[in-house]
C-alpha positions in Angstrom: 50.8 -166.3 127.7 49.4 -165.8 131.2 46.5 -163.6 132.4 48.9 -160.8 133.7 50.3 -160.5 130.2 47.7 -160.5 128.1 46.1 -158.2 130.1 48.9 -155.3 129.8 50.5 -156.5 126.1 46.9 -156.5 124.0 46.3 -153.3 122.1 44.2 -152.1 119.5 45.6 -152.8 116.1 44.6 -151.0 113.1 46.9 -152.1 110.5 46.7 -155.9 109.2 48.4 -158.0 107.4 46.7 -159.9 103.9 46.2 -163.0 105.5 43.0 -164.6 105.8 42.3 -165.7 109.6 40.0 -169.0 109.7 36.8 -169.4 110.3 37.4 -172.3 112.5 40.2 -170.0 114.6 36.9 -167.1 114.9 34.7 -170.1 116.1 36.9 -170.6 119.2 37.7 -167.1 119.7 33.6 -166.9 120.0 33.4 -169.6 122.0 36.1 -168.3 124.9 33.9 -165.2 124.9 31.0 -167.0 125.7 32.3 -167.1 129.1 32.3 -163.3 129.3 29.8 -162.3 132.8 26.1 -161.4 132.3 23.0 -160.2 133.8 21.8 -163.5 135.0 23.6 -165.3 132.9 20.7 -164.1 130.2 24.5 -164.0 127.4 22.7 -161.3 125.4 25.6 -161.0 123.1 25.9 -161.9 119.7 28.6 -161.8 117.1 27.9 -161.7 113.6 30.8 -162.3 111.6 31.9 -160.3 108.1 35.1 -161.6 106.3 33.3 -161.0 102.7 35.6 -157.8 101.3 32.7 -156.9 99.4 30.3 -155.8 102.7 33.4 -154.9 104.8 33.8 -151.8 102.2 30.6 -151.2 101.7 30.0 -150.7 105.4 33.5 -148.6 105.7 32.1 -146.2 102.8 28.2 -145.8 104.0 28.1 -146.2 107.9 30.8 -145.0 109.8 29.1 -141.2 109.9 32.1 -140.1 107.6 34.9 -140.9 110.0 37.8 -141.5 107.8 39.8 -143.2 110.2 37.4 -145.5 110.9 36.8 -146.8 106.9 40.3 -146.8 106.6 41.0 -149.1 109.4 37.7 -151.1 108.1 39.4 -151.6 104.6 42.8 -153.1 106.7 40.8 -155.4 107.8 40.8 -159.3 107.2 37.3 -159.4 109.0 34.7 -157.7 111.5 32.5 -158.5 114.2 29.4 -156.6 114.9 28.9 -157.2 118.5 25.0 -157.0 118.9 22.7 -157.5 121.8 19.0 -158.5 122.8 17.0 -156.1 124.1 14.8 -156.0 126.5 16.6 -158.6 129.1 19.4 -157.4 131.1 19.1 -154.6 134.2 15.5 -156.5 134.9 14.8 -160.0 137.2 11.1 -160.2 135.8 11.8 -164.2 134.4 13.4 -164.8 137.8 11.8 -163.5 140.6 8.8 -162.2 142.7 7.8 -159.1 142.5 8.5 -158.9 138.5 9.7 -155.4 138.9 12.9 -155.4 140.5 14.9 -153.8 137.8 18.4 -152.0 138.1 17.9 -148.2 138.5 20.6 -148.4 135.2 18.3 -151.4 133.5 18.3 -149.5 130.0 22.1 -149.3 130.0 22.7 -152.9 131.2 22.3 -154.3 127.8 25.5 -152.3 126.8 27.3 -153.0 129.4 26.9 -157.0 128.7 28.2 -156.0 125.6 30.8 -154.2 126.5 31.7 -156.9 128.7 31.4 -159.6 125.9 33.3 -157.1 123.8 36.3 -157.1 125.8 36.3 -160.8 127.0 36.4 -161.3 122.2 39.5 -159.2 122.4 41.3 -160.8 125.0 40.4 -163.9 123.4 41.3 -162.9 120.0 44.7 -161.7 121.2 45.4 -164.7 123.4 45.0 -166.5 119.9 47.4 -164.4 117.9 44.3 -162.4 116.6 45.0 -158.9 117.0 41.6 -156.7 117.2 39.8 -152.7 117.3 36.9 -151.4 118.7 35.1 -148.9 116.5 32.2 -146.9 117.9 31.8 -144.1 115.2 29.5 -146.0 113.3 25.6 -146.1 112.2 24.1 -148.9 113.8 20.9 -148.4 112.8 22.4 -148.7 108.7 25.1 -151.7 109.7 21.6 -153.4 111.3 19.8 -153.1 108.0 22.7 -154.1 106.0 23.2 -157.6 108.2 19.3 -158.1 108.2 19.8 -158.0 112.0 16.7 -159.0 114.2 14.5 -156.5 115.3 15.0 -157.4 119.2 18.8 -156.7 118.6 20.7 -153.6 118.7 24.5 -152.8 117.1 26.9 -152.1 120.1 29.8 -151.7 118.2 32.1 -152.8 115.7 35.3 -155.0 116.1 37.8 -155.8 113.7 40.4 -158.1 113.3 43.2 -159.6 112.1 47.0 -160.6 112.1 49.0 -157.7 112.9 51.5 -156.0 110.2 54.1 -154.5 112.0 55.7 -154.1 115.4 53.7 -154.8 118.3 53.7 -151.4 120.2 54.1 -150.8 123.7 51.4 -149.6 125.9 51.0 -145.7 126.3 51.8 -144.0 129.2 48.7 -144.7 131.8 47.6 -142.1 134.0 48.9 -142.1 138.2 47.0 -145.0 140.0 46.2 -141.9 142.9 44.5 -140.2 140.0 41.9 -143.5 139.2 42.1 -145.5 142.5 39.9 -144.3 145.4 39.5 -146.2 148.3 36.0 -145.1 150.2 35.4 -145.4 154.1 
């Protein structure tokens, strides 16, 4: 598949078929996402993996804030990534250079946008495996942090789950006019 395709063919996929994807196939999914961009390369994202049923449901019925939709597609699930950061290191150049405080007016927000970054580069990689994937962000992070025993310099950026798709693969919706996105500035 080239770039050009996976680009306008991945989706997000909510419905899964019962089949168990490997361990070994998430490993390398990880690994292609390492190469997602960051901050000075600081790669403040981390993926902690849950394929045990047991803790998949238990986060789909305490910390999703009572969004249905999201526990249902949580339940359809054959695994989940929660895509976490570390704080306190992107949107700032204070281990790199002099003065220390040259920080990016947006330094707070930085850290999500790694993530987001990272987020999308897992789902391109996921889907360029045969791995189809959905971003939930109706959750509790601070509950699906306790529950994972995540470090205290780490926050929950969202949620991502995966699996083969059941189904037909469906076409993209209907994008909005380029002259309604696309501004060129002189």
């Amino acid at each position: 598949m080239d770039a050009i395709q996976l680009l306008k063919n991945r989706r997000s996929v909510r419905k899964y078929k019962d089949q168990i994807v490997p361990r070994e196939l998430i490993e390398e999914i990880v690994k292609l996402s390492q190469f997602a961009p960051s901050w000075s390369n600081y790669q403040v994202a981390r993926y902690n993996i849950i394929d045990n049923r047991s803790l998949i449901e238990e986060i789909a019925n305490n910390c999703v804030q009572g969004f249905v939709y999201n526990a249902k597609t949580l339940t359809r699930a054959n695994g989940v990534v929660v895509l976490s950061y570390v704080t306190g290191k992107s949107g700032s150049l204070k281990d790199k250079v002099k003065p220390e405080d040259v920080v990016s007016d947006n330094s707070g927000a930085w850290e999500c946008f790694d993530a987001g970054i990272a987020c999308l580069q897992f789902c391109l990689s996921a889907y360029a495996k045969g791995v189809a994937t959905c971003v939930l962000g109706v959750i509790n992070n601070d509950a699906i942090a306790q529950k994972i025993g995540l470090p205290e310099n780490e926050k929950v950026a969202a949620l991502i789950v995966y699996g083969y798709e059941a189904g037909e693969h469906h076409e993209a919706p209907v994008r909005k006019d380029i002259n309604e996105i696309l501004r060129f500035v002189e």
